[in-house]
N, C-alpha and C positions, 0 to 999 in steps of 0.2 A: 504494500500500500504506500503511496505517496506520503499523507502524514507522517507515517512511522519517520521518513528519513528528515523533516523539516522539525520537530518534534523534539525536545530535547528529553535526556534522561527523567529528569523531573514530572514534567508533563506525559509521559509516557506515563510513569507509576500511576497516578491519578485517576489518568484514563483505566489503567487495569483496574485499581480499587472502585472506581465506579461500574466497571464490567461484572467485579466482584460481587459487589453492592446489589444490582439486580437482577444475582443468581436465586438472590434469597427474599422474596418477596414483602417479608413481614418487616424488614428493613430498609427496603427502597423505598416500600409504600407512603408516599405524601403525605397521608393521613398520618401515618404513626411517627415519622420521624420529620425534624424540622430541616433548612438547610443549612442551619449550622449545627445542630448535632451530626449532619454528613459529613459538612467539611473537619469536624473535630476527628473523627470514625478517618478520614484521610489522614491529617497530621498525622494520627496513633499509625498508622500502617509504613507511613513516611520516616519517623521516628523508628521503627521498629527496623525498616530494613538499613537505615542508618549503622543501626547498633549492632546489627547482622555483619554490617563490611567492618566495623571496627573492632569487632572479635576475631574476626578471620584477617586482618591485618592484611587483606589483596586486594587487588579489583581486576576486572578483565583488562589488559592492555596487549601492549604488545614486545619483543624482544629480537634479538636478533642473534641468529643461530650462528656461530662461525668453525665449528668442528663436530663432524659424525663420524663415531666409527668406532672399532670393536677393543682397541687399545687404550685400557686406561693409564697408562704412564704418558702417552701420545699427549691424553684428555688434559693429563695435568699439566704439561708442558704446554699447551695451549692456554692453558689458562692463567698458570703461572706470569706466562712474556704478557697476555691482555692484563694483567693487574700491574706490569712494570709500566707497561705505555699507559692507559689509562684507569690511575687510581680510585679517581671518582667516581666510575661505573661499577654496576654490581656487573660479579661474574660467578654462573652459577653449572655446575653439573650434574647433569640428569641423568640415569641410567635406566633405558628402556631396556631390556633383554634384547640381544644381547649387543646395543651397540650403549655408545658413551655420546654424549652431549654436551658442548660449551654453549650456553646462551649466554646473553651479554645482556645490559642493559634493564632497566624500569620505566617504559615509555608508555605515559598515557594515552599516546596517539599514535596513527599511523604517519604520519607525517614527521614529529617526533623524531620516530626511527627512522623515517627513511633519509634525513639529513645526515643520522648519523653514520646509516649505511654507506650512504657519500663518502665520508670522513674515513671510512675503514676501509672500502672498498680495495686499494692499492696493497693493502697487508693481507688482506681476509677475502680474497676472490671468489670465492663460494660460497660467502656468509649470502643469508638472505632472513628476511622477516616472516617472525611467526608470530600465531597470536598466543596468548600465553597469562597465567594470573602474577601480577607484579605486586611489588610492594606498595604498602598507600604510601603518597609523599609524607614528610615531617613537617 
């Protein structure tokens, strides 16, 4: 749908808690609930998946992958040289069975990463962007 992409996060939830809202009839009903007990019934649902992403300390983003493969010593010498050149990036390693993973980076966007995909691109030929759960900022 169109909406969905002009729509921000925020306005999205809203919309679903009002989808919510008139699954259950005894609670959308005009008669029984006013429209600020509704929008209170939103805050509460708003607040709640707040406190969902601040327990789980991620959100969906994105990262950028710059080594695959079945050698973990390889993994770590990858990762090692990416924390000498750039200190301020997270560098992280994932082990899917049975290959090895460097992702790089905590990017809340696609765009985000792909500058810094730029930036690495000369070192890291193969890297490319994936989506991925990141850390929340500080």
């Amino acid at each position: 749908m169109y909406f969905c992409r002009v729509m921000n996060p925020t306005n999205l939830l809203i919309v679903f808690a009002i989808f919510l809202l008139g699954l259950f009839p005894g609670i959308s009903g005009a008669q029984t609930y006013s429209l600020k007990t509704q929008d209170s019934l939103v805050h509460v649902l708003v607040n709640r998946h707040i406190a969902i992403n601040q327990a789980k300390k991620t959100m969906p983003g994105f990262r950028i992958q710059i080594y695959f493969g079945s050698d973990r010593t390889k993994a770590n010498e990858v990762k090692s040289d990416f924390l000498q050149l750039f200190p301020n990036k997270g560098s992280y390693l994932v082990y899917q069975q049975p290959n090895f993973k460097i992702r790089v980076g905590d990017f809340k966007t696609r765009l985000e990463a792909m500058k810094f995909l730029k930036e690495i691109q000369s070192l890291y030929s193969a890297a490319f962007i994936v989506k991925d759960d990141v850390k929340l900022p500080e």
